[in-house]
Residue frames as qw, qx, qy, qz and C-alpha x, y, z in Angstrom:
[[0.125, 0.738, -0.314, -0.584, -34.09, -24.34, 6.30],
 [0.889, 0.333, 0.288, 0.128, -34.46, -26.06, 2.90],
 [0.741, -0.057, 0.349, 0.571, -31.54, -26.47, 0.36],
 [0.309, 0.684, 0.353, 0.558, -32.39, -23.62, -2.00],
 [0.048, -0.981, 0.001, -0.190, -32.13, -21.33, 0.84],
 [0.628, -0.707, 0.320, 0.058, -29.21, -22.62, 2.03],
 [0.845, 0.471, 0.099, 0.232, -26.99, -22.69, -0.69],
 [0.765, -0.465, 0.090, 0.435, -23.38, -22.01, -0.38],
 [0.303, 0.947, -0.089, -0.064, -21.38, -19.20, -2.33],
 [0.839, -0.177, 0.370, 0.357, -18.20, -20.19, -3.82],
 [0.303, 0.087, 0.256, 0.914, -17.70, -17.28, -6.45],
 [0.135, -0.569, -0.333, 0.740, -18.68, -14.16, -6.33],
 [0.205, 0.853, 0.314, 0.363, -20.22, -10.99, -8.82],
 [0.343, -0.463, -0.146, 0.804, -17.68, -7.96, -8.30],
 [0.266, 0.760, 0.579, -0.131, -19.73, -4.87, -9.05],
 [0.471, 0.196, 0.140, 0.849, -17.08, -2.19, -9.92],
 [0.043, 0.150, -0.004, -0.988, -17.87, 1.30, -10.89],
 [0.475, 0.455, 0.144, -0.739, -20.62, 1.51, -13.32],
 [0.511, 0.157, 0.829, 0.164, -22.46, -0.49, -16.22],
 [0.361, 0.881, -0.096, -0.291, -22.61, 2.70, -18.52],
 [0.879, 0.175, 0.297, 0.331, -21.28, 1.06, -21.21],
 [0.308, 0.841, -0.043, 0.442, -19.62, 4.79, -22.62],
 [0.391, -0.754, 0.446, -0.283, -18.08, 5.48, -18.66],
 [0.876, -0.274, 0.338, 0.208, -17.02, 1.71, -18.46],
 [0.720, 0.506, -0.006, 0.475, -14.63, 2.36, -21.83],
 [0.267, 0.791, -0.261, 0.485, -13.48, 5.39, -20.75],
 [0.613, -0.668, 0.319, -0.275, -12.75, 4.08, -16.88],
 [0.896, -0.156, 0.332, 0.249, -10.61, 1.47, -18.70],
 [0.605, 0.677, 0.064, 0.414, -8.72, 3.41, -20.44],
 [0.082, -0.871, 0.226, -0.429, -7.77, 5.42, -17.31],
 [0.682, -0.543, 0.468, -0.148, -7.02, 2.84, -14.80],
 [0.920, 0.247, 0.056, 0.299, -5.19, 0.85, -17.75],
 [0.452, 0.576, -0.176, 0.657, -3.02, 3.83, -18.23],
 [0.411, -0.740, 0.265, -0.463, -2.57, 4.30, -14.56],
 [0.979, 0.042, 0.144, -0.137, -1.99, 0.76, -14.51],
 [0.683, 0.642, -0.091, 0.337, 0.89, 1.01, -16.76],
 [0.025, -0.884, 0.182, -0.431, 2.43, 3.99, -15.46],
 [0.709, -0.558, 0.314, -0.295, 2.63, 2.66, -11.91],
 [0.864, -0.015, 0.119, 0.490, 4.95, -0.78, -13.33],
 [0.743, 0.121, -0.128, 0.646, 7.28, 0.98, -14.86],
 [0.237, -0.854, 0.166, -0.433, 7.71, 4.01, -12.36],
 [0.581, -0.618, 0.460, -0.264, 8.00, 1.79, -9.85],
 [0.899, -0.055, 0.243, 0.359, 9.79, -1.50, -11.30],
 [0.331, 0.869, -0.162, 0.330, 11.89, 1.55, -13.08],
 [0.473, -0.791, 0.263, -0.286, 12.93, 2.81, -9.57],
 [0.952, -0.252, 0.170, -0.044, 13.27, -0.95, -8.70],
 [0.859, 0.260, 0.137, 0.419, 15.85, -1.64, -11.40],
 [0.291, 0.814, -0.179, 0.471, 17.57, 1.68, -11.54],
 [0.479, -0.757, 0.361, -0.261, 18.30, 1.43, -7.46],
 [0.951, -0.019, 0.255, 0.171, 19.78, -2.53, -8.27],
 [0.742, 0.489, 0.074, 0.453, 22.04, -0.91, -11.09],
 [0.241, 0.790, -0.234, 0.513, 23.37, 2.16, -9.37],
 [0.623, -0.147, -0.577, 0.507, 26.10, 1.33, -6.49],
 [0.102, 0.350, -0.267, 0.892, 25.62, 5.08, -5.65],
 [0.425, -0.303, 0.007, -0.853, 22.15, 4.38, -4.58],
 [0.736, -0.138, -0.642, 0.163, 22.87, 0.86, -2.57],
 [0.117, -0.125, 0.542, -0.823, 22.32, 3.19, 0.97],
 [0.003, -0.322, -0.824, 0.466, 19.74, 2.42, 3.69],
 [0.415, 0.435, 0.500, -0.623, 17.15, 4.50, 2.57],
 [0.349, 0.379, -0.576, -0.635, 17.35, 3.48, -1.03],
 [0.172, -0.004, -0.985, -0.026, 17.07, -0.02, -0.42],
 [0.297, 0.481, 0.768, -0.300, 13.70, 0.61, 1.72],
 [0.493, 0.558, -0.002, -0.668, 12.50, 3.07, -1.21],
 [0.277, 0.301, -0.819, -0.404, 13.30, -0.02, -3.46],
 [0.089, 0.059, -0.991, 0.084, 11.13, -1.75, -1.78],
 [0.344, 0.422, 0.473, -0.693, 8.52, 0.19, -1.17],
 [0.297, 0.426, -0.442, -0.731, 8.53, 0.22, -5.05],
 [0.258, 0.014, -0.903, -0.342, 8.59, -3.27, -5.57],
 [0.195, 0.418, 0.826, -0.324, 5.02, -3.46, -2.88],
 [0.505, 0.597, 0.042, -0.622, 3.17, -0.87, -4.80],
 [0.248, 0.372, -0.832, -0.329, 3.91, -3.25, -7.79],
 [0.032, -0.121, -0.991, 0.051, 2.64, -5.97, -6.08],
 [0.319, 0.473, 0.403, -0.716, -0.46, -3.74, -4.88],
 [0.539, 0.317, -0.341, -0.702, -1.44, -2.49, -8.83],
 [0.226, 0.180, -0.921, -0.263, -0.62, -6.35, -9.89],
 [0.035, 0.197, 0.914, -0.352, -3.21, -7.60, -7.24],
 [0.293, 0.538, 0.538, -0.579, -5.98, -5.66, -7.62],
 [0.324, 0.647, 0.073, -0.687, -5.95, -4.05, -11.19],
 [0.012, -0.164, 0.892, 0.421, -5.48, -6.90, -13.85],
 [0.022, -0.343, -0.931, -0.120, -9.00, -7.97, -12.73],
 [0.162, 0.687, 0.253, -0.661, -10.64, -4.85, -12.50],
 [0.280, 0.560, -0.261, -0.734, -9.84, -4.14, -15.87],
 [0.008, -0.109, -0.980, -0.166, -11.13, -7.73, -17.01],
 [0.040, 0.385, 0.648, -0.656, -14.10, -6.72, -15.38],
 [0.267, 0.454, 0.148, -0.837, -15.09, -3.93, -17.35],
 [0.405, 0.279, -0.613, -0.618, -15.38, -5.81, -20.07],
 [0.080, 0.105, -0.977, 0.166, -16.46, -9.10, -18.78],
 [0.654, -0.377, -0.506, -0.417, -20.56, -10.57, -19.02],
 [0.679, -0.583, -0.415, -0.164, -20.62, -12.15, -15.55],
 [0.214, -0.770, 0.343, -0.493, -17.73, -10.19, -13.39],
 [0.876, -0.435, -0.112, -0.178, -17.24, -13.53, -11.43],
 [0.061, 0.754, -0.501, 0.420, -14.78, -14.26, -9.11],
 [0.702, -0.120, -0.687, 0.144, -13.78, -17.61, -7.33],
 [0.598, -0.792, -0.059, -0.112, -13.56, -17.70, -3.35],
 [0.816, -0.173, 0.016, 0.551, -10.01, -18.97, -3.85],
 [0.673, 0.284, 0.061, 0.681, -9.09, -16.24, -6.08],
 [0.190, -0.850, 0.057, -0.488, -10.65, -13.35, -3.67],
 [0.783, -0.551, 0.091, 0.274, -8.64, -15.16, -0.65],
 [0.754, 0.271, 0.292, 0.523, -5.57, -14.82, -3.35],
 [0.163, 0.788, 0.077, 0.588, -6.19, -10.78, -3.91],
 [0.385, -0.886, 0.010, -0.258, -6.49, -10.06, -0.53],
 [0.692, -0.548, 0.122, 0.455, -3.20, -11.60, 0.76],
 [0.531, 0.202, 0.033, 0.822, -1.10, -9.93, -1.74],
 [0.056, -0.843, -0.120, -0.521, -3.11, -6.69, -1.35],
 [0.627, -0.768, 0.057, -0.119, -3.06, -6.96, 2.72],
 [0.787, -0.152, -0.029, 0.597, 1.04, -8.51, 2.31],
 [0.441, 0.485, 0.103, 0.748, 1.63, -5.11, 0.18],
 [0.464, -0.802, -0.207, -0.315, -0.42, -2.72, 2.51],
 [0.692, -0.718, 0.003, -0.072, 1.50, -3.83, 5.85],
 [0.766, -0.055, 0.075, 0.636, 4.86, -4.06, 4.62],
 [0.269, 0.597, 0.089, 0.751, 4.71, -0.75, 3.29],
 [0.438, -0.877, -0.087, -0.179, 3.32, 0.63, 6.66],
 [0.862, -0.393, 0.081, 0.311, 6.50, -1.18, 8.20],
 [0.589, 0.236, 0.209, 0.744, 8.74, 0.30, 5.53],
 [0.067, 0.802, 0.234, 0.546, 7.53, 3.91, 5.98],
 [0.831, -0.501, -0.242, -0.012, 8.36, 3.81, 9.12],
 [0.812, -0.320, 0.092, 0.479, 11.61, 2.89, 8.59],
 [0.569, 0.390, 0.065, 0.721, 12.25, 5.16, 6.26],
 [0.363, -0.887, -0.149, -0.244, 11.26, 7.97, 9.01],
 [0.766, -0.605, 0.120, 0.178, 13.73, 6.48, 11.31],
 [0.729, 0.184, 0.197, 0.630, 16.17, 6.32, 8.75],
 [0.091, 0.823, 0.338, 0.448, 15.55, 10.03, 7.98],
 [0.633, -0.757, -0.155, -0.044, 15.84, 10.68, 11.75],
 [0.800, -0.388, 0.259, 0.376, 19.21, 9.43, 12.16],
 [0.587, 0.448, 0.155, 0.656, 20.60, 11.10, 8.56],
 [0.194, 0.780, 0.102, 0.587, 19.51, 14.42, 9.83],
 [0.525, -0.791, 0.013, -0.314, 19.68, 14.49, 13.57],
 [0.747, -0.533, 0.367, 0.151, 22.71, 12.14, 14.08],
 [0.780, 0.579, -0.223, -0.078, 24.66, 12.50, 10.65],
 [0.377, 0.463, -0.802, -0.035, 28.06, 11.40, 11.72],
 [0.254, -0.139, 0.940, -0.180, 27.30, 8.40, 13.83],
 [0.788, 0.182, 0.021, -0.588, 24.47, 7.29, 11.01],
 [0.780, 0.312, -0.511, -0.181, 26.36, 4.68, 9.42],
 [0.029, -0.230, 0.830, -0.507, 26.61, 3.39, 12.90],
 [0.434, 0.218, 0.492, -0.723, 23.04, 3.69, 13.89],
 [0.801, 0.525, 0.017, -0.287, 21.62, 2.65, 10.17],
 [0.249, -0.327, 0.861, 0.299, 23.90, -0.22, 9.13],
 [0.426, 0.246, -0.741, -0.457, 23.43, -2.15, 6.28],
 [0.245, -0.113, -0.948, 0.169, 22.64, -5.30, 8.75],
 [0.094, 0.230, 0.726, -0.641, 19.80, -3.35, 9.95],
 [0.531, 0.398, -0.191, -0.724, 18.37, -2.10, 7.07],
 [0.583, 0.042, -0.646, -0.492, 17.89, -5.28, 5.81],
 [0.034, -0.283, -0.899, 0.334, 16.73, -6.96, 9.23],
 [0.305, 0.344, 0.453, -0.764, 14.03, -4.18, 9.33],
 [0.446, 0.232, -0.466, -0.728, 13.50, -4.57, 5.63],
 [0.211, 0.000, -0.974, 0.083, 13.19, -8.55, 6.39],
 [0.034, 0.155, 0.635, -0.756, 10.98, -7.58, 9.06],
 [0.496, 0.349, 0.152, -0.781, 8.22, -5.80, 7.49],
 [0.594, 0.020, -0.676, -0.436, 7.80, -8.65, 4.60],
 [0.182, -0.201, -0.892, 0.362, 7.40, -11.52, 7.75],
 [0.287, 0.358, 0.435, -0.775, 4.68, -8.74, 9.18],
 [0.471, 0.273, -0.243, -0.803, 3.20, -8.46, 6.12],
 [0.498, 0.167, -0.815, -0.243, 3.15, -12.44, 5.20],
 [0.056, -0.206, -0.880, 0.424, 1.92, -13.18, 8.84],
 [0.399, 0.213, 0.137, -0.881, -0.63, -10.31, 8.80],
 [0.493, 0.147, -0.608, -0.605, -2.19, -11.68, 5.35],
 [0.337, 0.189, -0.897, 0.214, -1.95, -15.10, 6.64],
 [0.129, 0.219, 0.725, -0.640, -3.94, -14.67, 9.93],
 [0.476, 0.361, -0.195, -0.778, -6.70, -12.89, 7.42],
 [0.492, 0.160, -0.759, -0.396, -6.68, -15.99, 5.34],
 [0.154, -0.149, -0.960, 0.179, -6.93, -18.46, 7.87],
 [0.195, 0.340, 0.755, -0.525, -9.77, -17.20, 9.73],
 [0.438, 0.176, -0.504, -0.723, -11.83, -16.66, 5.85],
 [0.386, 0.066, -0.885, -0.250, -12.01, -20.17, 5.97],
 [0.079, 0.247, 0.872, -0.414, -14.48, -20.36, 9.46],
 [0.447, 0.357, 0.226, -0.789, -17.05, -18.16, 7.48],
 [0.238, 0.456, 0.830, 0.217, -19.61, -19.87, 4.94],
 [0.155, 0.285, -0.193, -0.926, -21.37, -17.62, 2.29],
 [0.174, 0.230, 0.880, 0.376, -24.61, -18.22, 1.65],
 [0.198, 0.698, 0.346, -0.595, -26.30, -14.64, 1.35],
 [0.508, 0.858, -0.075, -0.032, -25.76, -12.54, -1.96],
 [0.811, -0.020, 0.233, 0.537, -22.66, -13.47, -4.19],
 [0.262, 0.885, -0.050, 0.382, -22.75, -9.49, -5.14],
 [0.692, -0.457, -0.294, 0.475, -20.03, -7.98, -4.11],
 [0.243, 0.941, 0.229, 0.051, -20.11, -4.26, -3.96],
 [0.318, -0.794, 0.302, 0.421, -16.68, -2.99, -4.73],
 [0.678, 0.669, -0.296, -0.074, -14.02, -3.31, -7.76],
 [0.404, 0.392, -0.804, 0.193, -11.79, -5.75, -5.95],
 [0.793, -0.260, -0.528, -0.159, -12.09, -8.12, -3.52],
 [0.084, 0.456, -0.569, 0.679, -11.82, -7.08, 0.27],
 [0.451, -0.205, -0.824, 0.274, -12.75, -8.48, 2.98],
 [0.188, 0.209, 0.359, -0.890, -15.08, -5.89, 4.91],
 [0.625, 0.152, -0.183, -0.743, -17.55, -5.69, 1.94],
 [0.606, 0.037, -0.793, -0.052, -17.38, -10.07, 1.95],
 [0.015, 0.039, -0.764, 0.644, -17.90, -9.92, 5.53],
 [0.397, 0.157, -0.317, -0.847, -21.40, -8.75, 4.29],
 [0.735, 0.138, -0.503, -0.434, -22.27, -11.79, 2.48],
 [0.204, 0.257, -0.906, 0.268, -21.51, -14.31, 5.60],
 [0.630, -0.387, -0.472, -0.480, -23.88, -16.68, 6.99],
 [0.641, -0.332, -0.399, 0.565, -21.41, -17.22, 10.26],
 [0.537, -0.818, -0.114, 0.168, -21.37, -14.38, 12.70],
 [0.704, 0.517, -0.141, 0.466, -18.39, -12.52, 11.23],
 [0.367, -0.930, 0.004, -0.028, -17.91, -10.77, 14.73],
 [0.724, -0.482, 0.309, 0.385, -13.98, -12.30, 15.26],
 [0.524, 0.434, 0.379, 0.627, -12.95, -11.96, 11.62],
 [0.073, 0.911, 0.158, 0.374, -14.09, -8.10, 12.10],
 [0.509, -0.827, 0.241, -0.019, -12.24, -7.62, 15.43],
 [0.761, -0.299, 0.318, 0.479, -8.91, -9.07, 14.32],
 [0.421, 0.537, 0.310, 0.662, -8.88, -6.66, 11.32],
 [0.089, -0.936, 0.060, -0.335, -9.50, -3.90, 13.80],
 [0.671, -0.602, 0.289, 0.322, -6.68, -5.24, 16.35],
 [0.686, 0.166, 0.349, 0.616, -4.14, -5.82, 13.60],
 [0.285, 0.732, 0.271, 0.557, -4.96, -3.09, 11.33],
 [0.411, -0.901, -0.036, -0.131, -5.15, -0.62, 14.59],
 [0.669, -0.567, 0.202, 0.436, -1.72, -1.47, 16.00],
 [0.646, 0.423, 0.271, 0.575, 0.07, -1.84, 12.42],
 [0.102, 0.775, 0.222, 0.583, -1.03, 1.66, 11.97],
 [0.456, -0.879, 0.067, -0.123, -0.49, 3.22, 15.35],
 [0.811, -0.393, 0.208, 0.380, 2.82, 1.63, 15.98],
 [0.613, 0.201, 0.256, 0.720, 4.12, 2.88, 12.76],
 [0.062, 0.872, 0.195, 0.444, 2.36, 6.39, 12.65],
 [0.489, -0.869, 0.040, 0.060, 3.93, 7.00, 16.28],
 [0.804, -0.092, 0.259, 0.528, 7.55, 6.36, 14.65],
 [0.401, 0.347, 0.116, 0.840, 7.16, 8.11, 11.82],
 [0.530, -0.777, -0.327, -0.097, 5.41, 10.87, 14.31],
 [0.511, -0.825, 0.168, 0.173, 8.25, 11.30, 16.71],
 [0.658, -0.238, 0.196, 0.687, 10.53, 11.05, 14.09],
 [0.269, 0.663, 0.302, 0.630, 9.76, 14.00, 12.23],
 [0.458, -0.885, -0.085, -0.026, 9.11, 15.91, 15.64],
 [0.705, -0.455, 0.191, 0.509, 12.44, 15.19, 16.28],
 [0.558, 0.306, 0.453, 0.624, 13.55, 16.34, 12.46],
 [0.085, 0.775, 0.426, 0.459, 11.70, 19.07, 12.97],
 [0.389, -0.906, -0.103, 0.131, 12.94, 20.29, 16.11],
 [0.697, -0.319, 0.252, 0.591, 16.42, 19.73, 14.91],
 [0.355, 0.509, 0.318, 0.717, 15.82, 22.18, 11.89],
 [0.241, -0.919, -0.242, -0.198, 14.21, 24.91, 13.94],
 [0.631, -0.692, 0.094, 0.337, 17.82, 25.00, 15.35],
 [0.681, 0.328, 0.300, 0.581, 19.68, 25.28, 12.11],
 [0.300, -0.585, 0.080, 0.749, 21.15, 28.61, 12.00],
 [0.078, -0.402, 0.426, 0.806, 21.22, 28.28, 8.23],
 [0.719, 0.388, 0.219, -0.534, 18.55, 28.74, 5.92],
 [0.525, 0.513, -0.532, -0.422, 20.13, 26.74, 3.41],
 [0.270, 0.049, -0.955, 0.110, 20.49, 23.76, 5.25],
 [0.437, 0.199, 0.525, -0.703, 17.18, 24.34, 6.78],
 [0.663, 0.382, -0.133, -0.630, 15.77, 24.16, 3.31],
 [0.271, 0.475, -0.828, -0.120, 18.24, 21.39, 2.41],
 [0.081, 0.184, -0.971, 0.131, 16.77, 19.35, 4.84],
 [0.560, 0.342, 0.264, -0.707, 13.11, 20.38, 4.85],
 [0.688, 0.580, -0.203, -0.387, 13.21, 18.81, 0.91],
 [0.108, 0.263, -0.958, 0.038, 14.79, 15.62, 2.08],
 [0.097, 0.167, 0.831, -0.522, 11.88, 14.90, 4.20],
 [0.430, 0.291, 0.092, -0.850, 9.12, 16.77, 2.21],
 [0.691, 0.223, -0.477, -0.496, 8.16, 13.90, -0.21],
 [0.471, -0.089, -0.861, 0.169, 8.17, 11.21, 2.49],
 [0.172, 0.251, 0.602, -0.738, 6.02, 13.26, 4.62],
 [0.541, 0.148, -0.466, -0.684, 3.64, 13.48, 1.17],
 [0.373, 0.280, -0.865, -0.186, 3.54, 9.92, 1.05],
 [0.148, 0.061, -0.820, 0.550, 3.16, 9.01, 4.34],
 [0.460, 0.073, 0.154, -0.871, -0.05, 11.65, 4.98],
 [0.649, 0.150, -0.414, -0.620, -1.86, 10.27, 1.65],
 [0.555, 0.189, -0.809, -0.045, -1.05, 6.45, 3.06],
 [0.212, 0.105, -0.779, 0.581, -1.60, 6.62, 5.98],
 [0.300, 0.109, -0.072, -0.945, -4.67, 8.75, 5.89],
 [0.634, 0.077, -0.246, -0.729, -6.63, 6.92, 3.84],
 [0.597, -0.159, -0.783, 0.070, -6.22, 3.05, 5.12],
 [0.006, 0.075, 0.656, -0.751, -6.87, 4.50, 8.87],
 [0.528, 0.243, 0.017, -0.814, -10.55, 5.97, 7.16],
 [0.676, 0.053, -0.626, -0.385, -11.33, 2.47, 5.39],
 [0.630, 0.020, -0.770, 0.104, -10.00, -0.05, 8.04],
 [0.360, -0.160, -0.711, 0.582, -10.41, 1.90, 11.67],
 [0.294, -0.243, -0.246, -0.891, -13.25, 4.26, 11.33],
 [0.412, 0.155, 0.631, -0.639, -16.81, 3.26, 12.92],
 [0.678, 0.578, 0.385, -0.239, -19.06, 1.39, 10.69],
 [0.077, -0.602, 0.531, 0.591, -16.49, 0.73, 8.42],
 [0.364, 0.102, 0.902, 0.209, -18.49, -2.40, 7.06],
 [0.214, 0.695, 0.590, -0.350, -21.36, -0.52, 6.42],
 [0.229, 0.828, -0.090, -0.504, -20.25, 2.42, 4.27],
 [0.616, -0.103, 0.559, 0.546, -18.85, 1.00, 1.20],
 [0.397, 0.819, 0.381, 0.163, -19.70, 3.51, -1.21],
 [0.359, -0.918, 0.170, -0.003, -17.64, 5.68, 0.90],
 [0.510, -0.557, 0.564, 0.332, -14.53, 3.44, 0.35],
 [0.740, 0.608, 0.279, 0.064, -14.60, 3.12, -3.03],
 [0.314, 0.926, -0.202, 0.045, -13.23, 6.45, -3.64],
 [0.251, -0.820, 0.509, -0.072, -10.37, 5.67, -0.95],
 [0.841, -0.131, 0.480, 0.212, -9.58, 2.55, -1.65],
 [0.679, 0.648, 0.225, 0.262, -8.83, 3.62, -5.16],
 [0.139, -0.939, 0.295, -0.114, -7.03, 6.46, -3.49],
 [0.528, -0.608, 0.583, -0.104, -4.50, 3.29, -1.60],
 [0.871, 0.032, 0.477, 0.111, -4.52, 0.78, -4.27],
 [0.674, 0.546, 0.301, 0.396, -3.98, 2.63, -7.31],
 [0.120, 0.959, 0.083, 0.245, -3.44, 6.32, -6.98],
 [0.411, -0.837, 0.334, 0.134, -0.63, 6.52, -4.02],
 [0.810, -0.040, 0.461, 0.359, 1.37, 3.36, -6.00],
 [0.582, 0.687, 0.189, 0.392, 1.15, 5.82, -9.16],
 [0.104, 0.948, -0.144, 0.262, 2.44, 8.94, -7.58],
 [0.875, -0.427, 0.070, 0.217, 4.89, 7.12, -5.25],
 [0.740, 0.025, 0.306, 0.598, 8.15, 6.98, -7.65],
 [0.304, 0.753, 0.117, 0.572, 7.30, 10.55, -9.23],
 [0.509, -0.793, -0.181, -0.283, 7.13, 11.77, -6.01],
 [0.625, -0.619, 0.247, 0.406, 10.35, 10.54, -4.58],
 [0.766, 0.145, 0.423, 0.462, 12.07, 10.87, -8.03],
 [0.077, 0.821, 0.215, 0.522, 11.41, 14.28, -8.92],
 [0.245, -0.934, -0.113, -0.236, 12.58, 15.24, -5.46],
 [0.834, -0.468, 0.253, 0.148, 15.91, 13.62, -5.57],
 [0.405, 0.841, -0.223, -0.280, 18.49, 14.83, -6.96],
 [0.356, -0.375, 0.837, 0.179, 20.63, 11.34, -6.48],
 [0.665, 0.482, 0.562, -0.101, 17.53, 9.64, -8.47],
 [0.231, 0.869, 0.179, -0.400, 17.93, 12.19, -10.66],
 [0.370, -0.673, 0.592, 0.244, 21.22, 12.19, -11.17],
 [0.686, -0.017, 0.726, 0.038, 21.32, 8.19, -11.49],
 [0.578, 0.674, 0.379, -0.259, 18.55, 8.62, -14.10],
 [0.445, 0.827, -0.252, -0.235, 20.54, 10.77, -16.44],
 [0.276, -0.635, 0.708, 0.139, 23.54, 9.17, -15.86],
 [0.593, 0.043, 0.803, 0.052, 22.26, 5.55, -16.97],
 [0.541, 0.762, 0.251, -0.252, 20.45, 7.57, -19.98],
 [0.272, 0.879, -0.345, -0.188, 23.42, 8.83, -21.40],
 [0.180, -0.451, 0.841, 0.238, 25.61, 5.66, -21.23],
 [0.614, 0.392, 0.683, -0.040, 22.80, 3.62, -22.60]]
């Protein structure tokens, strides 16, 4: 094999959407202002749950956090997308696509971990209310909260390290609008067979371990309303749960289609849409979504409005 074919990739070409110069303006104009939106919704949230004592409870604290990963998520992936559209050669370093993917893949798996909890939490408000602040202490909510960053920082981590046994020296295109690790798998000149199987083990459990939480806690939530007597506290608690079962679906849903599917390397046209669906879209609707259906948020909100 002479040198010219064996040349080594070290930055990449991310291809994005399109090179309609009229659709690239307007596709930055939408995912800028989605962009936007998505900080201060969710670093709102962030700061409004830090300033009100009312809203220093166990499932605030993990919906504060979920806030601050979808943060990290937009931060990781959509500064350089929207560089992109504008940008002559689209290039990308190997460091800084190792760099996207751990914050993406830190934000991703903490949030699975945190949904979770907030299920369980959920569980215990509605199915065991007086003996919650037994069952959902403070010390646990932040061991579990602990918890799911460590998962998320090891997860990444394992990802990273084993990057470093593959060598690129096919095409430096890479067909997507960030920098994952399926479509890079692609461009390897090493036998990516272990790198693929440890993204399905990982990714597979993550996801199954948490889906069967939140899963059997809602069963449980659900059997425990079917007993309510009153419809008002039926509803009451139907519209506690109804915008964390949103969430959950849309999140859950669409990383299970990208990351455990069949031929998941293979279809990347196909994950565009969804990936956009998990990086950008669920982070935007996240905070409206729990904020609009809370009437403590709500509350807060006005409350901080009017003394300001």
């Amino acid at each position: 094999m002479t040198e010219d074919n064996y040349s080594l990739t070290t930055e990449f070409i991310l291809i994005g959407f399109t090179d309609h110069p009229k659709l690239k303006t307007v596709l930055f104009v939408v995912f800028l202002t989605i962009y936007l939106v998505t900080m201060v919704g969710n670093l709102g949230l962030v700061a409004l749950i830090l300033m009100e004592r009312r809203l220093h409870t166990p499932m605030y604290i993990f919906l504060g956090n979920l806030a601050l990963m979808d943060s990290c998520c937009a931060c990781a992936i959509t500064p350089k997308m929207l560089e992109n559209f504008f940008s002559k050669d689209r290039m990308i370093s190997l460091y800084e696509c190792m760099a996207q993917f751990y914050f993406l893949c830190l934000a991703e798996t903490a949030d699975c971990f945190l949904l979770a909890a907030m299920a369980y939490d959920r569980y215990v408000a509605i199915c065991s209310p007086l003996q919650y602040h037994t069952l959902m202490s403070k010390k646990l909510c932040l061991q579990m909260t602990a918890g799911a960053y460590i998962a998320g920082n090891l997860h990444s981590m394992i990802h990273i390290v084993f990057l470093f046994r593959l060598t690129f020296c096919r095409s430096h295109q890479i067909n997507h609008f960030f920098c994952d690790v399926l479509p890079l798998f692609k461009l390897s000149c090493v036998d990516p067979y272990i790198n693929e199987l440890l993204i399905f083990i990982f990714s597979a459990s993550i996801l199954v371990f948490s889906i069967i939480i939140v899963i059997i806690s809602y069963l449980c939530i659900l059997f425990m309303i079917f007993r309510m007597k009153s419809k008002e506290g039926r509803g009451r608690a139907l519209s506690t749960c109804a915008s964390h079962f949103l969430s959950v679906s849309m999140f859950y849903g669409s990383l299970l289609f990208v990351y455990i599917r069949p031929n998941s390397v293979k279809e990347e046209d196909k994950d565009k849409p969804v990936a956009i669906f998990y990086t950008l879209v669920i982070p935007l609707l996240n905070p409206f979504i729990y904020s609009l259906r809370n009437k403590e948020v709500i509350n807060a909100n006005f409350k901080n409005s009017y003394l300001s």
